[in-house]
LUMKEKOL-959673 format. One line per field, with one value per residue: residue number from 1; residue in one letter; x, z, y of N, C-alpha, C in turn. Coordinates in pm, whole numbers, plus 50000, padded with zeros to 5 digits. Example, Ala and Ser with C-alpha at 12.3 -4.5 7.8 and 13.67 -1.06 7.14 Angstrom:
seq <- 1; 2
type <- A; S
n.x <- 51319; 51285
n.z <- 50780; 50708
n.y <- 49431; 49775
ca.x <- 51230; 51367
ca.z <- 50780; 50714
ca.y <- 49550; 49894
c.x <- 51320; 51290
c.z <- 50780; 50787
c.y <- 49670; 50003
This chain:
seq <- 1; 2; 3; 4; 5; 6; 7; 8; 9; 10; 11; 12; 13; 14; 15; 16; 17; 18; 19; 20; 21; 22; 23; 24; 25; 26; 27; 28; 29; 30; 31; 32; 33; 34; 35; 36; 37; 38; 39; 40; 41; 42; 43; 44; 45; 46; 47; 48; 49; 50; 51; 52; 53; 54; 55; 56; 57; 58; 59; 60; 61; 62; 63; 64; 65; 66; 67; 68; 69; 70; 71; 72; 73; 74; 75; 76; 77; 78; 79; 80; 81; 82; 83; 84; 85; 86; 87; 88; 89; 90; 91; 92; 93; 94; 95; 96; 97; 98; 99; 100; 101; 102; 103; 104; 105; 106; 107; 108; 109; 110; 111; 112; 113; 114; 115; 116; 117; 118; 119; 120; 121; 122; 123; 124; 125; 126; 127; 128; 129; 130; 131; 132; 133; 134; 135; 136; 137; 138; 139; 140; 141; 142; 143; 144; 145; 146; 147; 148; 149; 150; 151; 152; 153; 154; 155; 156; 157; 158; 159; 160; 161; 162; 163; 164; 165; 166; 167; 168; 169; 170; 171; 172; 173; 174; 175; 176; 177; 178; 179; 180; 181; 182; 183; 184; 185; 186; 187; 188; 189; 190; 191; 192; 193; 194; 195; 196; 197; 198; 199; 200; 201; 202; 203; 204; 205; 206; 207; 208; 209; 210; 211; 212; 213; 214; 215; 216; 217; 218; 219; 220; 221; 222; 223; 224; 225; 226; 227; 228; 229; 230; 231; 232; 233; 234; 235; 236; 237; 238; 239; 240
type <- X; X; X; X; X; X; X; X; X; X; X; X; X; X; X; X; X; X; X; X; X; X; X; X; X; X; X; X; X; X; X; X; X; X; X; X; X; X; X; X; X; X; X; X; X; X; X; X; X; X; X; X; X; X; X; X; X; X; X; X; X; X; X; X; X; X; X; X; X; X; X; X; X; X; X; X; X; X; X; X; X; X; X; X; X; X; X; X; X; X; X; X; X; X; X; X; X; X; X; X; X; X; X; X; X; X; X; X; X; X; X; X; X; X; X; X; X; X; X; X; X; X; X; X; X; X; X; X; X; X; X; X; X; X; X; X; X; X; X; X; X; X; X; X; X; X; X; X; X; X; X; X; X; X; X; X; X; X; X; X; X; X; X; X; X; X; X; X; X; X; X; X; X; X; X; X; X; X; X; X; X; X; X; X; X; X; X; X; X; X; X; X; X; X; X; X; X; X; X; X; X; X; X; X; X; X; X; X; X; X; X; X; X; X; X; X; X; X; X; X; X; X; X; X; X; X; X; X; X; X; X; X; X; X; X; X; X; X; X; X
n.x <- 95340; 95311; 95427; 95715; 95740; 95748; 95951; 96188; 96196; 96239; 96486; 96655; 96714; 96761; 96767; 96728; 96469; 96160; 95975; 96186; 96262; 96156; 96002; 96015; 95749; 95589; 95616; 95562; 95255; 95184; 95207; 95061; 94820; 94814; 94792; 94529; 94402; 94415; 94267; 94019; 93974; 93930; 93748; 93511; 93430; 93267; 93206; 93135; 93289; 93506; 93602; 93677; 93800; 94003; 94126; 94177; 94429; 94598; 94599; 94708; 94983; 95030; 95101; 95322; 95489; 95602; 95676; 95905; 96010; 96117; 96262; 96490; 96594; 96687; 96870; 97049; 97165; 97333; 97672; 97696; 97502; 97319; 97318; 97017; 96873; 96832; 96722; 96484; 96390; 96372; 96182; 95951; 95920; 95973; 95939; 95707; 95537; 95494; 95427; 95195; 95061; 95066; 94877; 94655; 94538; 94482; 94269; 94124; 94033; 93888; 93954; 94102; 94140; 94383; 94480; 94523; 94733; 94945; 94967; 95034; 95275; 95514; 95466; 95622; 95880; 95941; 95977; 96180; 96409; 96432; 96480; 96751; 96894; 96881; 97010; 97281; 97307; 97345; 97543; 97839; 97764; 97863; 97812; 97524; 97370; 97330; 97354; 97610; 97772; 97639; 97644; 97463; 97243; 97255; 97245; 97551; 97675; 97634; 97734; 97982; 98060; 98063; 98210; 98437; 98768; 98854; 99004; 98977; 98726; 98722; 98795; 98619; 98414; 98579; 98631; 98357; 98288; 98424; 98302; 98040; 98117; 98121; 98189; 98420; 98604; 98600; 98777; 98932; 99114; 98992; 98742; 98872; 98969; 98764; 98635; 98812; 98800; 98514; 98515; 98750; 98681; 98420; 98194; 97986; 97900; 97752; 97568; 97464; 97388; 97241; 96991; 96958; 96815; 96635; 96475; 96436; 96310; 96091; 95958; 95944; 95694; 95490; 95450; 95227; 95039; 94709; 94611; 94619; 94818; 94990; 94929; 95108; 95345; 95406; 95423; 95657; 95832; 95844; 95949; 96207
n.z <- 59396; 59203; 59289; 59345; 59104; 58949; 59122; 59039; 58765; 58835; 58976; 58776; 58810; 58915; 58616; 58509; 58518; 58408; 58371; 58353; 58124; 57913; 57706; 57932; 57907; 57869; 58071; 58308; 58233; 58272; 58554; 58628; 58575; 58741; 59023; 58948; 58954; 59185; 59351; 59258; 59371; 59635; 59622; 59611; 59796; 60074; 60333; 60438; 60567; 60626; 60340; 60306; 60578; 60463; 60247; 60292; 60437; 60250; 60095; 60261; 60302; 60033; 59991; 60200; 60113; 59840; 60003; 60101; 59932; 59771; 59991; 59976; 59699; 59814; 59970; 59850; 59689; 59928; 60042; 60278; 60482; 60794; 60941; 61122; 60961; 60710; 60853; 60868; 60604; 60482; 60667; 60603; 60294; 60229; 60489; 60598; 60374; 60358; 60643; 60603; 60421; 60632; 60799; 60646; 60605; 60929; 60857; 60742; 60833; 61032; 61278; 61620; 61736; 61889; 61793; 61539; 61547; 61637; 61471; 61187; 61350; 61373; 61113; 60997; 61131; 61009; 60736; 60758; 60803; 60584; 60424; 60516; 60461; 60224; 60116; 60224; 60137; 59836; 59784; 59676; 59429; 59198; 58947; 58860; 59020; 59088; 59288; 59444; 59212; 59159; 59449; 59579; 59912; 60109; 60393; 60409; 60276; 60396; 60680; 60607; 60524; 60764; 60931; 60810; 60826; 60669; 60466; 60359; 60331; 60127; 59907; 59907; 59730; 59526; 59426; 59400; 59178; 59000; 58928; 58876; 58588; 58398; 58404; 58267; 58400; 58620; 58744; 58870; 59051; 59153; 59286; 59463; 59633; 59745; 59857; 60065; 60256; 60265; 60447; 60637; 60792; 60929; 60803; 60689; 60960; 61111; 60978; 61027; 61284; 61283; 61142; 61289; 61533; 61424; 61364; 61587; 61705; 61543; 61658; 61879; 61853; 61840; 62112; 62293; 62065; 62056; 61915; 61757; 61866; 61671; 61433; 61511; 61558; 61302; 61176; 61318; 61213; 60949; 60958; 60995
n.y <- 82280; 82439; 82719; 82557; 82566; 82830; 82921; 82822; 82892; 83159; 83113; 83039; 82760; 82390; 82295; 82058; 81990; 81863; 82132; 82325; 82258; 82351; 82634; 82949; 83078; 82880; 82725; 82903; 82955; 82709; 82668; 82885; 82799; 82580; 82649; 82822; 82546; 82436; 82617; 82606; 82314; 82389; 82551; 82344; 82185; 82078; 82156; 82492; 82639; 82483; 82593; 82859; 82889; 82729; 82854; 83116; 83064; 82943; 83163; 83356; 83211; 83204; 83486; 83520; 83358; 83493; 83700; 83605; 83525; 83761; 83893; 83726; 83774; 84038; 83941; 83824; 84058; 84155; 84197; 84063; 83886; 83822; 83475; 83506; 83670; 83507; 83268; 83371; 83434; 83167; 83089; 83178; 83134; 82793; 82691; 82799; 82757; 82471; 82472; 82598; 82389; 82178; 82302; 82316; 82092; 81978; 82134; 82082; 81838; 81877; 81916; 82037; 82386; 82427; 82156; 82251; 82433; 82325; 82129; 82273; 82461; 82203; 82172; 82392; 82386; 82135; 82233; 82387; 82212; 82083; 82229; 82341; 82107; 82058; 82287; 82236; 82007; 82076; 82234; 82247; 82124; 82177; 82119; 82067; 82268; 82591; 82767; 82833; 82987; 83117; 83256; 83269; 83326; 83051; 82896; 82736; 82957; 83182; 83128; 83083; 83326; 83463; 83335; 83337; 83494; 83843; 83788; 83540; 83554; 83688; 83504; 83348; 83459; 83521; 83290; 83197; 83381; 83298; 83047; 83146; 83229; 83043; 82618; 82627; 82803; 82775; 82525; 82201; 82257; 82491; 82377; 82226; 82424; 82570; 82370; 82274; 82498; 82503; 82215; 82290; 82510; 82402; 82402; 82161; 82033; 82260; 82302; 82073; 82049; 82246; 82159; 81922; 82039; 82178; 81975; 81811; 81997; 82024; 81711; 81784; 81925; 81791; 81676; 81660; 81634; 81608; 81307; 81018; 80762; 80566; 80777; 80987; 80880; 80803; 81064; 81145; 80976; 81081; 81331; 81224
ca.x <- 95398; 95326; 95543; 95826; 95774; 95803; 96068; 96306; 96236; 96295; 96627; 96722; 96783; 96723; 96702; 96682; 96365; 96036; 95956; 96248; 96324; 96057; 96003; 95958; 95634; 95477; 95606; 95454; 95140; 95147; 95212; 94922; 94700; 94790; 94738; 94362; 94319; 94416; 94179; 93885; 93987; 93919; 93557; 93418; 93450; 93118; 93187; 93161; 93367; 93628; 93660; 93663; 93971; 94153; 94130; 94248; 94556; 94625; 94601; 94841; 95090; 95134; 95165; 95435; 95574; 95647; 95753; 96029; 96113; 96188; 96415; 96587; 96678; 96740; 96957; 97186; 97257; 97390; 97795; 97697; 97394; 97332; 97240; 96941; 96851; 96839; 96624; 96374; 96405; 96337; 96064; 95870; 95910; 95994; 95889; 95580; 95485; 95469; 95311; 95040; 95012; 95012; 94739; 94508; 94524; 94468; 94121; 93997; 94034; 93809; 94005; 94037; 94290; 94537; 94610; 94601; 94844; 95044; 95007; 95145; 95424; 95549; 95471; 95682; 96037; 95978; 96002; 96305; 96482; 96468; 96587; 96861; 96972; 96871; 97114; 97387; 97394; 97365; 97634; 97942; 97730; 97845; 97767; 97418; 97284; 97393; 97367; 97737; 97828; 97526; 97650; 97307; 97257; 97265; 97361; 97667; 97772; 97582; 97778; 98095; 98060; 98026; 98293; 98607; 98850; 98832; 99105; 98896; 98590; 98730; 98865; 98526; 98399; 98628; 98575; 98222; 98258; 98475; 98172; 97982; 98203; 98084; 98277; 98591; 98683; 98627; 98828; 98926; 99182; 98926; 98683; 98978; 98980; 98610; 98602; 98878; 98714; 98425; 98569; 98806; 98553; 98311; 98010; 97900; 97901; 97703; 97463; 97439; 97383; 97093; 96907; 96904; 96792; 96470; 96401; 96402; 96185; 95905; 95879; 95870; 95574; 95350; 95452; 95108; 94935; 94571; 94593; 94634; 94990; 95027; 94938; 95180; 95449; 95456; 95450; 95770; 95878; 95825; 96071; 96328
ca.z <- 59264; 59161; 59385; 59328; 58895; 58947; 59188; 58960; 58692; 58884; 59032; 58635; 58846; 58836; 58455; 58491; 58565; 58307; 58336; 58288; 57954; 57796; 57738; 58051; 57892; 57904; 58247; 58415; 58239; 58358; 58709; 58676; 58571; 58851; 59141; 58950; 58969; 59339; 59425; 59218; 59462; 59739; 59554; 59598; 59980; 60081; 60431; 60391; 60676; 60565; 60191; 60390; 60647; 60402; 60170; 60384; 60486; 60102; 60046; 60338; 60257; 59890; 60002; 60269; 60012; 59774; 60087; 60157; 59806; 59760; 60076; 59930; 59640; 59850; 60084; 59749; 59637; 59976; 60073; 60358; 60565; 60929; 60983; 61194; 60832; 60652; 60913; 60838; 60454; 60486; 60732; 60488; 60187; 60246; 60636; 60579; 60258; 60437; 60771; 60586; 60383; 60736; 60841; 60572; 60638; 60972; 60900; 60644; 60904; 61133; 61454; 61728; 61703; 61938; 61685; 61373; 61589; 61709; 61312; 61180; 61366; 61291; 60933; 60951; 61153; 60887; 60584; 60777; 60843; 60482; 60344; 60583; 60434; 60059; 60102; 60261; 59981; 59693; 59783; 59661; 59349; 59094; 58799; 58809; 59085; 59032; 59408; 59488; 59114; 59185; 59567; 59624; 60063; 60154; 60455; 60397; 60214; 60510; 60735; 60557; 60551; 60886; 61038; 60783; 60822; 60536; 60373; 60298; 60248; 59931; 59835; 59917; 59640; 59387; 59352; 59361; 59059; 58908; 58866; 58755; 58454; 58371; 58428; 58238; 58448; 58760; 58730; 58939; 59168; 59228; 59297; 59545; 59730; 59777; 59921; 60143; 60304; 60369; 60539; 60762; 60870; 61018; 60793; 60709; 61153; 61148; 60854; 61050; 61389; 61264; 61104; 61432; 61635; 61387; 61370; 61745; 61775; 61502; 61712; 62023; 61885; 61874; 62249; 62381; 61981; 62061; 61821; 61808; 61930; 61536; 61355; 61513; 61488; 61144; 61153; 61382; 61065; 60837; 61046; 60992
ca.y <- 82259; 82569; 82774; 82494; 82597; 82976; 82932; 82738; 83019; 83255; 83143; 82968; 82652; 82304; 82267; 81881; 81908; 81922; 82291; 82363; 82228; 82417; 82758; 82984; 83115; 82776; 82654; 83005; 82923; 82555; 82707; 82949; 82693; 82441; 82769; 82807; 82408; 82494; 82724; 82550; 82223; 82419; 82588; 82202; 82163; 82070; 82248; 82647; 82694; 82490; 82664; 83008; 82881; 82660; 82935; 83227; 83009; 82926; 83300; 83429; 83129; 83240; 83625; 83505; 83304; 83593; 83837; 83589; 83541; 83897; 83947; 83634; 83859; 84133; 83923; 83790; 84136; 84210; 84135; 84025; 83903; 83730; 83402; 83530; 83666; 83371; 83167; 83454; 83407; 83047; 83050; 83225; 83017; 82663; 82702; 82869; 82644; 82342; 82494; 82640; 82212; 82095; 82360; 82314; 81976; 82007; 82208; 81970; 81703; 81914; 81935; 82183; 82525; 82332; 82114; 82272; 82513; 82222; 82086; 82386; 82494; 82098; 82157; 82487; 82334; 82070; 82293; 82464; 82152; 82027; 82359; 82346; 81984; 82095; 82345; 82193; 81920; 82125; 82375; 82146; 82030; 82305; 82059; 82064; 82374; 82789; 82826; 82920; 83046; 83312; 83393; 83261; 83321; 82938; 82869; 82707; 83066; 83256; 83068; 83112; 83499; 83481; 83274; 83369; 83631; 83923; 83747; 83431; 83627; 83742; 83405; 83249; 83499; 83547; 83127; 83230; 83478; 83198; 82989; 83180; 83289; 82907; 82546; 82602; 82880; 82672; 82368; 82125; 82365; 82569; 82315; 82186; 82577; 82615; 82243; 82333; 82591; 82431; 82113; 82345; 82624; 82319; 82398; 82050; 82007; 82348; 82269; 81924; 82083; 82339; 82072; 81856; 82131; 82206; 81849; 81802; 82113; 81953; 81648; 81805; 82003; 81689; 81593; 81688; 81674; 81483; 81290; 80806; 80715; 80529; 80870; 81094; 80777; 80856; 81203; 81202; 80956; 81180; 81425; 81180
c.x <- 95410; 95417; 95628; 95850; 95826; 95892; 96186; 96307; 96312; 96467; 96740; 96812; 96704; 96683; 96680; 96567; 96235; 96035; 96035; 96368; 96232; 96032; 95980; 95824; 95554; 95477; 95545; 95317; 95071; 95171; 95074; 94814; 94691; 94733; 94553; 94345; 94332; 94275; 94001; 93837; 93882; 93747; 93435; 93399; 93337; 93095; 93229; 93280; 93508; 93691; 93711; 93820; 94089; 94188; 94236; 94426; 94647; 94675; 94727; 94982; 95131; 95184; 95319; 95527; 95659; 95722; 95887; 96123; 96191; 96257; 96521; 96650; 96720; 96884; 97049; 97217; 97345; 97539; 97801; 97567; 97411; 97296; 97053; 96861; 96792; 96735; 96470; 96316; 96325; 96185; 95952; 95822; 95860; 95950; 95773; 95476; 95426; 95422; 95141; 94988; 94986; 94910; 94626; 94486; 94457; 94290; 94042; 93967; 93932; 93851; 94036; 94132; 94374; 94589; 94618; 94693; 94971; 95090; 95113; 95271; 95524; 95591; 95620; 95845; 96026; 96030; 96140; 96415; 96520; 96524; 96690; 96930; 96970; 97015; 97250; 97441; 97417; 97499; 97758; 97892; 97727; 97811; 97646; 97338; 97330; 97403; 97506; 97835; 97765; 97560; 97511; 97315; 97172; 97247; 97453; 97747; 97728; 97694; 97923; 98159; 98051; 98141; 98449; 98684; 98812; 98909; 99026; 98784; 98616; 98821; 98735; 98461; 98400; 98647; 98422; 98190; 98318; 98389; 98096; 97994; 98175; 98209; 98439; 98626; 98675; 98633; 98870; 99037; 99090; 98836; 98787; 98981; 98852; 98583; 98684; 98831; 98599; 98449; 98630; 98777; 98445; 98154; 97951; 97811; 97774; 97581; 97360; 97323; 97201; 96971; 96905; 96816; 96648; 96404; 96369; 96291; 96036; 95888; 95832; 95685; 95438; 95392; 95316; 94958; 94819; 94521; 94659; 94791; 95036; 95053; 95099; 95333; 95474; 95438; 95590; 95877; 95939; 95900; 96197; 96394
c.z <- 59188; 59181; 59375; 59160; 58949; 59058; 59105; 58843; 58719; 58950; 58889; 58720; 58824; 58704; 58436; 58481; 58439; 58261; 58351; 58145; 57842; 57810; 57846; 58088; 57926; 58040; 58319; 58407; 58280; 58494; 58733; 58667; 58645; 58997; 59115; 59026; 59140; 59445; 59375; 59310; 59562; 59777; 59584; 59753; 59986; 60209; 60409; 60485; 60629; 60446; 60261; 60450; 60583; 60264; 60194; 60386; 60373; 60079; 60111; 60297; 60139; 59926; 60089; 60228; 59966; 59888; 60120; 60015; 59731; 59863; 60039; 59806; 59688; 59887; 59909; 59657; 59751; 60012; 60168; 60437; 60684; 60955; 61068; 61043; 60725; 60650; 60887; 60706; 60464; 60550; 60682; 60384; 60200; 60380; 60627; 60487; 60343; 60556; 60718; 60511; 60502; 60819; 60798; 60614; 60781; 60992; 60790; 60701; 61015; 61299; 61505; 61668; 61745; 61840; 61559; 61441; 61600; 61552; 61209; 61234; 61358; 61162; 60942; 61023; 61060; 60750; 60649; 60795; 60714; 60399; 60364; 60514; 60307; 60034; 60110; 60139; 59867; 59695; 59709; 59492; 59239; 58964; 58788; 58924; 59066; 59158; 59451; 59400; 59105; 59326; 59618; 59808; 60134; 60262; 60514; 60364; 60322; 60623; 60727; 60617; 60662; 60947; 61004; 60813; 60699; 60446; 60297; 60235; 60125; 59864; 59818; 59766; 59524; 59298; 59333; 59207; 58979; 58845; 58822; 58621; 58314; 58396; 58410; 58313; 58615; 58759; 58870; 59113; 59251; 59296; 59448; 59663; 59839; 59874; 60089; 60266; 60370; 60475; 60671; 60901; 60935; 60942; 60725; 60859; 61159; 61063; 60967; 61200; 61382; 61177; 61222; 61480; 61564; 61359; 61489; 61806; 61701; 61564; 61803; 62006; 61882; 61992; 62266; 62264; 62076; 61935; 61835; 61768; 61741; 61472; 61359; 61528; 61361; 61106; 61219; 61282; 60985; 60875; 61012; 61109
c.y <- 82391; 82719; 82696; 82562; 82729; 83020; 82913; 82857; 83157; 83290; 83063; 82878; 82540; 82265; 82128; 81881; 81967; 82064; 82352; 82345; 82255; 82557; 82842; 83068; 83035; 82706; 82773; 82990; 82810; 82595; 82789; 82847; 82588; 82539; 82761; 82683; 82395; 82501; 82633; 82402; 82262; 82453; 82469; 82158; 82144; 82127; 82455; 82698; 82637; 82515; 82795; 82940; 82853; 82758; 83080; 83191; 82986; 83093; 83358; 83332; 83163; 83414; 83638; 83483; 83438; 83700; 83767; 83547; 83662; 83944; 83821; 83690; 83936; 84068; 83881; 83929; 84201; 84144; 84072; 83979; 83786; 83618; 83411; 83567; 83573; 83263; 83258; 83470; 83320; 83004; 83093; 83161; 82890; 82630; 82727; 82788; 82530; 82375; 82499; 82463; 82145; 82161; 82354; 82154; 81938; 82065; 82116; 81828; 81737; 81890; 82053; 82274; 82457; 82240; 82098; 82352; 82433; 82182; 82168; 82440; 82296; 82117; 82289; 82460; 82191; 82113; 82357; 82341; 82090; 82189; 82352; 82199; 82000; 82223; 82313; 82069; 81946; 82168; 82325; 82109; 82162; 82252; 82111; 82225; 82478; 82845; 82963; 83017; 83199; 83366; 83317; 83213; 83227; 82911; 82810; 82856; 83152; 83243; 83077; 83272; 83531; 83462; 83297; 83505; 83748; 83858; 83638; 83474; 83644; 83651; 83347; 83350; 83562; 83407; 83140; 83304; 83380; 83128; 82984; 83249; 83122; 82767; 82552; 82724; 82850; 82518; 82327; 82217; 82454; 82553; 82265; 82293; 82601; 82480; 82221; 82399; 82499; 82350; 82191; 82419; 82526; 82348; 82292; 82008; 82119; 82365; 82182; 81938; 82170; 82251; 81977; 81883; 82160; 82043; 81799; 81921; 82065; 81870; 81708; 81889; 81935; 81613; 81556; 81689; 81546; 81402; 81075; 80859; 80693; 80676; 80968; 80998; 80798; 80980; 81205; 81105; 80986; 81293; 81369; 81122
């Protein structure tokens, strides 16, 4: 939750939501103060070993966090970046986030390395497979997200930059600069261009395709978990 608040500040998105319909002094301090209530969680453990591991893992997960939230600015001031890029962004953040929730979990349940290893890399093609679908549905939704008005490296716009000619390239983001000039200077034509594009170039299919492919890789990674037939039924669920 905390890393979801000072994300949304940071990228002045989602304003629907609570903390961000109040100053961005008081949602950082309601973010710091949910990180303490965090860490003080963790202070109560009644095993030493597991405050120490699930602590560590807490610790490297928010530093990963932040290392992939700053090549995610890097990567949106550049004209261009690689898909290969991207998946490295992500696996950081939103990949990484959710590995390290299904690792701590994992060690507060007291089971072996195999499968908090097995738990974790799960948790982490889960967080990549819902990025990959969070993205793909926003990208289209210029009412309410800033994704494609900021350029922000999606990938649907990754994907784009990739597969068009130069000619499109600089159609795909001179409707990009349109948007973000605010609504009335991206009306419904232009809304019509950008939609275009997408549909023709195949990146709904290629959105569709790379979210398969990490959802078929989290189940496979509880083939062999040791863990009751029921449990990991609803973990492969919870995959979708």
């Amino acid at each position: 939750m905390a890393a979801d608040i000072l994300d949304d500040i940071q990228d002045q998105d989602n304003n629907n939501l609570p903390w961000r319909k109040v100053p961005a002094a008081l949602a950082i301090n309601l973010a710091t103060c949910i990180l303490v209530l965090s860490y003080t969680a963790l202070s109560r453990l009644s095993k030493r070993r597991h405050f120490e591991e699930a602590s560590n893992v807490l610790n490297q997960m928010g530093l990963q966090a932040c290392d992939g939230q700053f090549q995610e600015f890097s990567n949106d001031c550049e004209e261009s970046i690689l898909p290969s890029e991207y998946f490295s962004t992500i696996m950081k953040k939103s990949g990484g986030l959710t590995a390290g929730a299904c690792k701590i979990g994992a060690i507060l349940g007291g089971t072996d390395q195999t499968t908090i290893s097995q738990l974790e890399q799960f948790g982490m093609n889960l967080g990549v497979m819902n990025q990959i679908e969070n993205d793909r549905a926003v990208f289209l939704n210029f009412d309410d997200k800033t994704d494609f008005a900021r350029g922000r490296k999606t990938l649907p716009f990754v994907y784009l930059l990739n597969v068009l000619n130069e000619e499109k390239v600089k159609e795909l983001k001179f409707l990009s600069s349109l948007a973000n000039q605010g609504l009335d200077k991206f009306g419904r034509k232009e809304r019509e261009q950008i939609s275009k594009l997408v549909m023709h170039e195949g990146t709904v299919h290629y959105c569709s395709v790379m979210y398969e492919l990490y959802k078929q890789r989290a189940i496979e990674s509880l083939d062999d978990i040791a863990i009751l037939n029921i449990r990991k039924e609803k973990l492969i669920e919870f995959a979708g």
